[in-house]
Every structure is written in structure tokens, then in C-alpha cells.
C-alpha positions in Angstrom: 0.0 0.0 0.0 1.3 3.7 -0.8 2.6 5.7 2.0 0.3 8.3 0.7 -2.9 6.6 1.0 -2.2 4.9 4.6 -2.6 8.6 6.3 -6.2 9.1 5.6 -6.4 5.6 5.8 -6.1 5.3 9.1 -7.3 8.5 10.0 -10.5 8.3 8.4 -11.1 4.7 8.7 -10.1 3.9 11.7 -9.2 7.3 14.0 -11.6 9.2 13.3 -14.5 6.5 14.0 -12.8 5.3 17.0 -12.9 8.9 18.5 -16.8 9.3 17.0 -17.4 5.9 18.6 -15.8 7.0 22.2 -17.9 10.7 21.9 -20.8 8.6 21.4 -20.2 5.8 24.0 -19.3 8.8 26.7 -22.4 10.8 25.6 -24.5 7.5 26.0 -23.5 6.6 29.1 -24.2 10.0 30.1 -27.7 9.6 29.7 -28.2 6.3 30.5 -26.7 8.1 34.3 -28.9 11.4 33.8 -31.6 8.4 33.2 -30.7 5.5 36.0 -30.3 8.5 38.8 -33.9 10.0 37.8 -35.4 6.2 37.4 -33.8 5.5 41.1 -35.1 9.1 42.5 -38.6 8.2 41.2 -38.4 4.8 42.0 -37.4 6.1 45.8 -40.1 8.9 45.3 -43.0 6.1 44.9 -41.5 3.8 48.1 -41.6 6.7 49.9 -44.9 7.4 48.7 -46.4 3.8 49.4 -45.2 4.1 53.0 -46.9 7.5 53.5 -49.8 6.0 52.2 -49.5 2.5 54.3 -48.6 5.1 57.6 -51.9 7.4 56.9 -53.9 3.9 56.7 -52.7 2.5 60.0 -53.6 5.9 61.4 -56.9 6.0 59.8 -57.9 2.3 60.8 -56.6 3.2 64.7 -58.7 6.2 64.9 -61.9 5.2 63.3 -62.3 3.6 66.8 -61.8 7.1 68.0 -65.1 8.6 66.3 -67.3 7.9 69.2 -65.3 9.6 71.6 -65.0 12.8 69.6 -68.5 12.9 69.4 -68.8 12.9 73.0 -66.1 15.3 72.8 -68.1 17.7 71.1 -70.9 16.8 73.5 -69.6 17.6 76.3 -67.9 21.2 75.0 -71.0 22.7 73.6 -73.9 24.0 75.1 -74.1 25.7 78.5 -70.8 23.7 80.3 -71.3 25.9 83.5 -74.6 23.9 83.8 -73.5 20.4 82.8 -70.2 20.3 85.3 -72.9 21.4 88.2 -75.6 19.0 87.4 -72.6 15.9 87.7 -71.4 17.2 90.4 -74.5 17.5 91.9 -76.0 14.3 91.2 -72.3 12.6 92.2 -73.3 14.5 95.4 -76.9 12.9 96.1 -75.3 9.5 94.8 -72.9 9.8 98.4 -73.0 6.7 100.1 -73.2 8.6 103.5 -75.3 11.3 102.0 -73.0 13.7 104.3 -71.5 15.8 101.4 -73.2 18.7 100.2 -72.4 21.5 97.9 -72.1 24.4 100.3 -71.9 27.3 97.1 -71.1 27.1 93.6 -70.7 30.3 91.4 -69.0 31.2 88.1 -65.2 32.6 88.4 -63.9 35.3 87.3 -60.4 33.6 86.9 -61.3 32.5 83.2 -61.2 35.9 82.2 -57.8 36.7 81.9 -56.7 33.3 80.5 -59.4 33.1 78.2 -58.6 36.7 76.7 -54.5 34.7 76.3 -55.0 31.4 75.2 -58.0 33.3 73.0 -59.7 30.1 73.7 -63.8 30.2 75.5 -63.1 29.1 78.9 -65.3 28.9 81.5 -64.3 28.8 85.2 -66.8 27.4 88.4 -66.1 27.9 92.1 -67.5 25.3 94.5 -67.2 25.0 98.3 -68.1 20.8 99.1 -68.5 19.7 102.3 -68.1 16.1 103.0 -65.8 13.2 104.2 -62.6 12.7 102.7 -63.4 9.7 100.9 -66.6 11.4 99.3 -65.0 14.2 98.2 -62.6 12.5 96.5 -64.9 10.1 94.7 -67.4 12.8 94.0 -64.5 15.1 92.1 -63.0 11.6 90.4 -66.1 10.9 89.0 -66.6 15.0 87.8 -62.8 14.8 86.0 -63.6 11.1 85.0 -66.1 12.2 83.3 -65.3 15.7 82.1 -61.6 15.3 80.0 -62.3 19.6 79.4 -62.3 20.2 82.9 -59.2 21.3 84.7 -58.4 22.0 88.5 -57.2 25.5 88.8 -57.0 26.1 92.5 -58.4 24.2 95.6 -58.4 24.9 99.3 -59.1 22.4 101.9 -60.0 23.4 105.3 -61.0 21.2 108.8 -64.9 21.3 109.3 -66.7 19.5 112.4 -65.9 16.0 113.2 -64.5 14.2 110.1 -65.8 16.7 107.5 -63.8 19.2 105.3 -64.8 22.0 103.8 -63.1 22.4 99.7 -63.4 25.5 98.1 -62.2 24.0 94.1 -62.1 26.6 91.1 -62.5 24.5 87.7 -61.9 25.7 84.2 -63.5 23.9 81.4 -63.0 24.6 77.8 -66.2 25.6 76.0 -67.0 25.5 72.7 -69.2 28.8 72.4 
């Protein structure tokens, strides 16, 4: 073969391919990463996304159970609460064993005010004065805060009355819906 001819030869037959080959093999492989890395981000994308949706089912099924205690929720925060806490805690009074406790007052506080105007949340607050036998008094106001989850103790006083009563001045606050 002529030394003239081999040059282009080689550089068109075999160079010049081998670098068009190795542009197209680098430019391939370039994709076929650009391609893989957006495949394995979607594909990590959609796992995630099946476990958010297997998480918000196991919520859902564990709370469905919860319905019937929201609706007692609601129940027990609307209408007049003042009223409702006073009627339990009046019938837990004529339900005493002994029938020694009585409520001696009850009236609404005015300590709800100025935590109802911060939280910006209806509060109401009740003052009662019970007096009864230790043992009454204490199942009388477990019963009330069994019974009444919006209810809070905000301050109580306990005093020595005749023989084995006490006297228990207790200020509640209550969440109210109105």
C-alpha cells in the first residue's frame, strides 16, 4: 500500500470513527446516568410514597375507633358547660354513700377571664365549696374529672370542718366550645 494513501487511511477509517465511537459511547453513558439517577429518584419517590400512604392507613384504621369519643367530645364542650359540670357534680353529690357531702356554694369565676382573653380560647371557670368526708369528696371530684376530660383544676383549698368533714373550696376551668 502507498505511504500516501495509509494517512487518511487510518485516519479516516479507523481514527476518526474510534474517537466518534468513544464521543458517542461517553455521551450514552451520560444519559443512560442522567436516566438510572432520575429512574432510582422516582423509584425512591414512589416507596416513599407507598409508605406514606400504608402510615396514613394505619392511622386512619386506629382512629376510626376514636369517632365515638370525639363525638362525646363535642358533646360535652358545647352547650351551657357551667350547667353540665354542676348538674354531675351535683348528682355525684346525692349518689354519696353517706349522704354527708353537700355542695355548700357554687358560682361562676372570674379567673377564666384573663386566661381566656391569652389562650384566645372560651373558657369557663366554676367555684364550688363541698363539704363532706374525705373519701366522698374524692370520689365525688374523680367521678366530675372522669367524666369531664375539658375540665381542669385551677386552684383548691381544703379546710378542717366538724368531726371528720372538710370544707373544699375547688375553682374548675372547662373549655367551651361557644
Amino acid at each position: 500500500m502507498n505511504k500516501q494513501y495509509s494517512t487518511p487511511v487510518i485516519l479516516f477509517g479507523i481514527v476518526i470513527p474510534l474517537v466518534i465511537t468513544i464521543i458517542l459511547l461517553i455521551i450514552v453513558a451520560a444519559i443512560k446516568g442522567s436516566l438510572m439517577g432520575d429512574f432510582e429518584n422516582n423509584k425512591l419517590a414512589y416507596e416513599q410514597e407507598l409508605m406514606v400512604q400504608q402510615q396514613a392507613q394505619d392511622l386512619k384504621s386506629k382512629t376510626s375507633s376514636n369517632l365515638n369519643q370525639f363525638k362525646t367530645w363535642e358533646e360535652l364542650v358545647s352547650g351551657d358547660v357551667y350547667q353540665k359540670i354542676s348538674s354531675n357534680l351535683r348528682e355525684e353529690a346525692s349518689n354519696s354513700p353517706t349522704q354527708s357531702m353537700m355542695i355548700t356554694s357554687e358560682s361562676r369565676s372570674q379567673n377564666a377571664k384573663s386566661l381566656e382573653q391569652t389562650l384566645k380560647r372560651n373558657i369557663v371557670g366554676i367555684d364550688f365549696s363541698i363539704a363532706g368526708t374525705y373519701q366522698e369528696i374524692q370520689n365525688a371530684t374523680l367521678s366530675l374529672e372522669a367524666t369531664t376530660p375539658n375540665l381542669f383544676l385551677y386552684s383548691f383549698q381544703v379546710k378542717p370542718s366538724r368531726g371528720k368533714l372538710l370544707n373544699l373550696n375547688l375553682t374548675y376551668l372547662a373549655w367551651s366550645k361557644e
